[in-house]
C-alpha positions as CSV (number, residue, x, y, z in Angstrom):
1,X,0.0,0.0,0.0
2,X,1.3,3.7,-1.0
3,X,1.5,5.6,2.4
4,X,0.6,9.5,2.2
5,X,4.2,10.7,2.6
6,X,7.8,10.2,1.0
7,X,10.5,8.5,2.2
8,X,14.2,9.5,0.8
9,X,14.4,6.3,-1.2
10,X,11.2,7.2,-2.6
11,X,11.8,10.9,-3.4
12,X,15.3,9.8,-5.1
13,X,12.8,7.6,-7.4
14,X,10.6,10.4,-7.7
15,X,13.8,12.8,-9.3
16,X,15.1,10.2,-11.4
17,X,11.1,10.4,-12.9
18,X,10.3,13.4,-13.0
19,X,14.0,15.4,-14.7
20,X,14.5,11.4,-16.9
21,X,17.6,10.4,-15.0
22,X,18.7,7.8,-16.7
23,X,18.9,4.4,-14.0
24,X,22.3,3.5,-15.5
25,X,23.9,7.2,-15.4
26,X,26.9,8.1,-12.8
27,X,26.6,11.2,-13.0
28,X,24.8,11.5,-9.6
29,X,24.9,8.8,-6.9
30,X,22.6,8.6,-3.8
31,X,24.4,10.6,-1.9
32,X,24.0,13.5,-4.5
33,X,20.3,13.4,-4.4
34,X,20.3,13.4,-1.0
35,X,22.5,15.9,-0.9
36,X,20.3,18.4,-3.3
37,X,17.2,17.3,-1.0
38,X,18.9,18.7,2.3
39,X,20.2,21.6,0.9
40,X,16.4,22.3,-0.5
41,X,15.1,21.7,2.4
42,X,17.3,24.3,4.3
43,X,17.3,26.8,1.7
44,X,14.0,26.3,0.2
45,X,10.9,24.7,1.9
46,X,12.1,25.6,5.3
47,X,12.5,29.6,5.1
48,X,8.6,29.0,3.0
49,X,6.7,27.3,5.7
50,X,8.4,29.8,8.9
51,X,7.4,32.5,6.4
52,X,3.2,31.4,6.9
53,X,3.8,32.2,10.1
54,X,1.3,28.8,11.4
55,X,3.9,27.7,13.6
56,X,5.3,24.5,11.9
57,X,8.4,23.4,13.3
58,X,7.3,24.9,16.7
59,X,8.8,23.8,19.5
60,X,8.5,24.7,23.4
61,X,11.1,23.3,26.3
62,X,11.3,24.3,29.7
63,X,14.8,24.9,31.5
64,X,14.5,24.6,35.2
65,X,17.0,27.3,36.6
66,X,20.0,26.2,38.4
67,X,21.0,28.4,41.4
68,X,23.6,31.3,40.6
69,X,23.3,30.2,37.0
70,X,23.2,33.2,34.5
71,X,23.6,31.5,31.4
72,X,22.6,29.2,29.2
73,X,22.3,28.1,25.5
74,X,19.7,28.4,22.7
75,X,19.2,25.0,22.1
76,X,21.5,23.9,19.1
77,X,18.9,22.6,16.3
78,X,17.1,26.1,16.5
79,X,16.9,27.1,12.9
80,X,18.9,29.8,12.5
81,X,20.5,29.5,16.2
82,X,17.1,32.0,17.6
83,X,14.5,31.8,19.6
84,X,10.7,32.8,18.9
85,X,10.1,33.3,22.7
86,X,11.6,33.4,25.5
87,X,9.8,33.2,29.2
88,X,10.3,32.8,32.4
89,X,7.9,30.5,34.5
90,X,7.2,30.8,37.6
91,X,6.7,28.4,40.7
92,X,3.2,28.4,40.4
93,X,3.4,28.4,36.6
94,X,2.7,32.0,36.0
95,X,4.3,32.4,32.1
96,X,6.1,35.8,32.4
97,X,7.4,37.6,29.9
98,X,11.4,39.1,29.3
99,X,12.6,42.2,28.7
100,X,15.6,41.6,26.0
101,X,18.5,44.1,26.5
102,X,20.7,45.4,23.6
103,X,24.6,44.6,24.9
104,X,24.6,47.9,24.9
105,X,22.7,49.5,27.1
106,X,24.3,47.0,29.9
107,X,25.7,50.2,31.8
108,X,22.4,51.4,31.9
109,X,21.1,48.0,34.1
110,X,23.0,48.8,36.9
111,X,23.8,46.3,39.7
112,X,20.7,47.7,42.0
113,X,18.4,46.7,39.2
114,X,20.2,43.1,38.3
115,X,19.6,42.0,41.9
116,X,16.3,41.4,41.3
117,X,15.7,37.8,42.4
118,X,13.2,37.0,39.2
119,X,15.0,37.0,35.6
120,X,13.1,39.5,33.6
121,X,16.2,40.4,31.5
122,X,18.7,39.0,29.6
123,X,20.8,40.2,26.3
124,X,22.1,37.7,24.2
125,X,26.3,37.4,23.6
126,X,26.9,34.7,20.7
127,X,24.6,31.7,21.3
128,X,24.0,32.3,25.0
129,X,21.1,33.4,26.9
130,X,22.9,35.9,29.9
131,X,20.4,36.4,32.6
132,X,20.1,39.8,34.6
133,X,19.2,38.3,38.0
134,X,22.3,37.3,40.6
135,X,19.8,35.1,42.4
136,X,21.1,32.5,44.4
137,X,18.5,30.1,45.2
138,X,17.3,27.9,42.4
139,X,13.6,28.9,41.1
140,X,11.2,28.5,37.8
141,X,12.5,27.9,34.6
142,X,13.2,29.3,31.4
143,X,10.7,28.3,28.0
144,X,12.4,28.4,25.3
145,X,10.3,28.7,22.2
146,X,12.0,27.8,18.7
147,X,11.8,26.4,15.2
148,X,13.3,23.3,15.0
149,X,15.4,22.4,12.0
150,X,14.5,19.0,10.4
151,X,17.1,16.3,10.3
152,X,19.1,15.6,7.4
153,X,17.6,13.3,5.1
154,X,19.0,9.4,5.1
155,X,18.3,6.2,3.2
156,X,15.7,4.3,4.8
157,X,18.7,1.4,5.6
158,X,19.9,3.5,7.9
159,X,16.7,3.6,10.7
160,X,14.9,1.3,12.4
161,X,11.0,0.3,11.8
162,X,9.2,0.1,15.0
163,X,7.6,-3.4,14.7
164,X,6.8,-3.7,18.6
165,X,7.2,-2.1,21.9
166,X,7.7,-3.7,25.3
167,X,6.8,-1.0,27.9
168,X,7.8,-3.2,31.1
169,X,11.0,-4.3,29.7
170,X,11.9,-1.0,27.0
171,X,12.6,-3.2,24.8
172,X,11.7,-2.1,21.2
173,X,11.6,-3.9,18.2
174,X,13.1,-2.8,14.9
175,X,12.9,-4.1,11.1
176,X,16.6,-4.2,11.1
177,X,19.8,-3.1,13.1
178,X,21.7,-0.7,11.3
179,X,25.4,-0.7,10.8
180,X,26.2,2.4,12.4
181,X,24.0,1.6,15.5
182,X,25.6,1.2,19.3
183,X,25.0,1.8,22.2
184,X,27.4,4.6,22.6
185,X,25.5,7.0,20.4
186,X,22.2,9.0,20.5
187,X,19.0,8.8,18.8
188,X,15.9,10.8,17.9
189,X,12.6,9.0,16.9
190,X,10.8,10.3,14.5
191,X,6.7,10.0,14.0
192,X,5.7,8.3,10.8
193,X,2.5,10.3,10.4
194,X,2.7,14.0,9.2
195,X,4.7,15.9,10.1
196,X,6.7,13.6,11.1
197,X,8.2,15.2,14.5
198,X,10.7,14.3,16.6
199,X,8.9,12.2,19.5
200,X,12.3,12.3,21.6
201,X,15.4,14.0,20.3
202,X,18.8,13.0,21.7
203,X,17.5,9.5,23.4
204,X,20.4,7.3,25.0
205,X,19.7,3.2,24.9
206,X,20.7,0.8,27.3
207,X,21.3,-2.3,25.3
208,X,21.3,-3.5,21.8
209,X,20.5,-7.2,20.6
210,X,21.5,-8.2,16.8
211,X,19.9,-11.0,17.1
212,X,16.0,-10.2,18.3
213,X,16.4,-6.7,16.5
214,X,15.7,-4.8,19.3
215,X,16.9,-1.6,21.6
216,X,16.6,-1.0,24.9
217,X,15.9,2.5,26.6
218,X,15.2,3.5,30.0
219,X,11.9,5.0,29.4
220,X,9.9,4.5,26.2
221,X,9.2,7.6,24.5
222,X,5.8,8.9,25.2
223,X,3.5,8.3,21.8
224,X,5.7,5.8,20.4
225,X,3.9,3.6,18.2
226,X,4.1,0.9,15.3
227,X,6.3,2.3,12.5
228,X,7.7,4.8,14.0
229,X,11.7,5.2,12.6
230,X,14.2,4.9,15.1
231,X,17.3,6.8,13.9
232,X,20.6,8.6,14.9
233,X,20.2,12.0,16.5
234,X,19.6,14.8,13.7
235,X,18.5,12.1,10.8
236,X,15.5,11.1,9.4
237,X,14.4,9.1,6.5
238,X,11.1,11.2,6.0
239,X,11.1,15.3,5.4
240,X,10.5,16.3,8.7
241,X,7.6,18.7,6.9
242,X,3.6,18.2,6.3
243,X,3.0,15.1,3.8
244,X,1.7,17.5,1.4
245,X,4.8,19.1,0.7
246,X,6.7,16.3,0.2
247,X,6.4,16.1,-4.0
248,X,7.3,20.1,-4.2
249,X,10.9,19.2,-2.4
250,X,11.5,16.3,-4.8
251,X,10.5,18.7,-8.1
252,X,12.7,21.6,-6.6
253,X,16.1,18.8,-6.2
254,X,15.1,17.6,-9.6
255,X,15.4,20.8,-10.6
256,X,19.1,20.8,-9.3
257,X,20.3,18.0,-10.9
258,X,19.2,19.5,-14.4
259,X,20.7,22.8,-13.6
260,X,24.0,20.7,-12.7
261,X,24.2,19.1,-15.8
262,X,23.6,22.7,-17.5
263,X,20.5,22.0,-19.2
264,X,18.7,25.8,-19.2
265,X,16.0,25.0,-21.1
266,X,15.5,22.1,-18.8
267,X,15.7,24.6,-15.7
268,X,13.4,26.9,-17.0
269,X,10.5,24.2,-17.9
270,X,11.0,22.8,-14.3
271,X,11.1,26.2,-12.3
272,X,7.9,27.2,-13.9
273,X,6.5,23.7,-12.6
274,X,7.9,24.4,-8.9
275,X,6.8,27.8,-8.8
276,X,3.5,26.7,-9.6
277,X,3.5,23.9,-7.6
278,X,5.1,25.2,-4.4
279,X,2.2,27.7,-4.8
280,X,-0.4,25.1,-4.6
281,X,1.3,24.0,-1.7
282,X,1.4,27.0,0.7
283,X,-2.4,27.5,-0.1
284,X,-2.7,24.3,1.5
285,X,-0.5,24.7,4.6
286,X,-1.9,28.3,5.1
287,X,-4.5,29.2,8.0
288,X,-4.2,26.2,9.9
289,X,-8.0,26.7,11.7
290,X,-9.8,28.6,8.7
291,X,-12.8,29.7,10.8
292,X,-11.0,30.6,13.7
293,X,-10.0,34.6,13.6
294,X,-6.9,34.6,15.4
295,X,-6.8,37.7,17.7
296,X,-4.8,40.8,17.6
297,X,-3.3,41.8,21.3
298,X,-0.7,44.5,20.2
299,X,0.7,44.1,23.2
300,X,4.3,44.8,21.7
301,X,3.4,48.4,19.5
302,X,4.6,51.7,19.5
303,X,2.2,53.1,21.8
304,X,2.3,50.0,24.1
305,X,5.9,50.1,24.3
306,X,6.2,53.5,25.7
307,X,3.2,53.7,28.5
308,X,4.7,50.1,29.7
309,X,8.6,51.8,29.3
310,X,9.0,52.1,32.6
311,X,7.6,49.4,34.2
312,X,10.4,47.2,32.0
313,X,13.1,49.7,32.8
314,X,13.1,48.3,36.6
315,X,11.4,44.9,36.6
316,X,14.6,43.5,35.6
C-alpha cells in the first residue's frame, strides 16, 4: 500500500522520474540526491513554511534554573541559532514575559536593578542566553520557544521500523539493526504520520541485541507507536515537513540536478512547474484553523511600548 508521505528512497525515485535520469547514469549517486534534498530543504521549503507564520516546526522546552546560574544556551537545532520566545515560569506556573536588552545598554542595568531575584532580562552574547538576575537560590524555569530544524535526510537502511514495543521491559523492536548503531551514540525517533516530528530527540539506549532486533531504553518515549523510525540523532528518513509538501521538495532537487548538468532550457521548464506547484502548496499549509480569527493583542506596539517603558526599565 502507498503511504501519504515520501521516504528519501522514494523521493530519489521520484527525481530520477520526474528530470529522466537515466537508472544506468553516474553522474549523480545517492548521496548527491540526498544531498540536493537537504540543501532544498534548508534553503528552500524551510525559510517558505516559517514564512506562513502557522507555527510548523514549533517547539516549546522548559529549562528549570540552576542556582547562581546566569547563562545558558539556545538549544542547538534552533533554525537559525534564535528563539521565537523566550519566558520565564514561575513556581506556580505564572508564564512571564522578558525584557531583551541590547549589549549595549548593559551600563544602563546597573547592579541595584540586576539583583532582582526574578529574571526579567537578559541580552544575548553569541549563542547564550545571559540572565540579569544574581539570584542565588534555584527557582522557575526558562521556556524556550524555537523552530526546530529538520534532520538531514537518510536512506531508509539507515533507521529502524518500530515493529513492537515492550513497555515493562523498553525493549523495542526494529525491522533491522543498522550498521552504524551502538550503544554509545544518541538517537531521535521520528513519527511516521505527518509531520513527522521528533517524539524524543537525543535518546540514549541501554542495550542493543543483533539477534531479536531490538533496543533498549530506560523509558519508552511517550507516543511511540508501530512504524515509528528509530534513527541517529539529527537524521531522518522522511522530510520532517507536512506530507503535502513532500512532492514540491523532490521537483525543486530535480530541478538541481538539471541545472547541474547545465541544461537551461530544462531549468526553465522545471522552475515554472515548482513555482506553480510550491504555490499550490502554501495555499494548503496556510490558515491552519480557517474559521477561527486569530486575535490581535498588540501588546508589543509603539504606543504600548512607551506607557509600559517604565515598568520594563526596573522589573529586571
Amino acid at each position: 500500500m502507498k503511504l501519504p508521505y515520501f521516504t528519501t528512497d522514494e523521493l530519489i525515485k521520484a527525481i530520477k522520474r520526474n528530470v529522466t535520469v537515466p537508472v544506468s547514469q553516474k553522474t549523480f549517486q545517492d548521496e548527491d540526491f540526498i544531498a540536493f534534498l537537504n540543501e532544498e530543504m534548508s534553503l528552500g521549503l524551510v525559510p517558505q513554511i516559517m514564512k506562513m507564520k502557522e507555527d510548523y516546526l514549533l517547539t516549546i522546552v522548559n529549562i528549570p534554573i540552576e542556582a547562581s546560574k546566569t547563562q545558558y544556551e539556545i538549544p542547538a537545532r534552533a533554525v537559525g541559532n534564535k528563539l521565537k520566545e523566550l519566558a520565564y515560569i514561575d513556581n506556580n506556573g505564572n508564564i512571564c514575559e522578558m525584557t531583551k536588552v541590547d549589549i549595549g545598554d548593559l551600563p544602563f542595568w546597573n547592579n541595584e536593578r540586576r539583583n532582582n531575584s526574578t529574571p526579567y532580562a537578559y541580552f544575548i552574547a553569541n549563542n547564550v542566553i545571559n540572565l540579569m538576575s544574581t539570584f542565588n537560590v534555584a527557582s522557575g524555569s526558562l521556556q524556550f520557544t524555537y523552530y526546530m530544524r529538520p534532520n538531514q535526510l537518510v536512506l531508509l537502511k539507515e533507521v529502524g521500523i518500530v515493529q513492537s514495543i515492550d513497555t515493562i521491559t523498553g525493549q523495542v523492536f526494529l525491522d533491522k539493526i543498522p550498521t552504524d548503531f551502538n550503544v554509545n551514540k544518541q538517537y531521535d525517533v521520528v513519527q511516521q504520520i505527518s509531520p513527522h516530528k521528533c517524539l524524543t530527540i537525543d535518546l540514549t539506549i541501554t542495550g542493543l541485541n543483533t539477534v531479536n532486533k531490538s533496543v533498549t531504553v530506560a523509558t519508552v518515549p511517550n507516543g511511540l507507536k508501530i512504524g515509528d523510525h528509530l534513527t541517529l540523532a539529527q537524521q531522518s528518513a522522511i522530510p520532517q515537513i507536512p506530507s503535502d509538501m513532500h512532492p514540491i521538495l523532490g521537483h525543486r532537487a530535480g530541478r538541481r540536478c538539471v541545472s547541474a548538468q547545465g541544461d537551461t532550457e530544462a531549468v526553465q521548464v522545471t522552475t515554472g512547474m515548482v513555482n506553480e506547484f510550491q504555490e499550490n502548496s502554501m495555499n494548503i499549509i496556510s490558515d491552519r484553523v480557517e474559521d477561527s480569527p486569530k486575535k490581535i493583542v498588540g501588546n508589543r506596539n509603539l504606543i504600548r511600548t512607551g506607557i509600559s517603558r517604565k515598568r520594563y526599565r526596573f522589573r529586571g
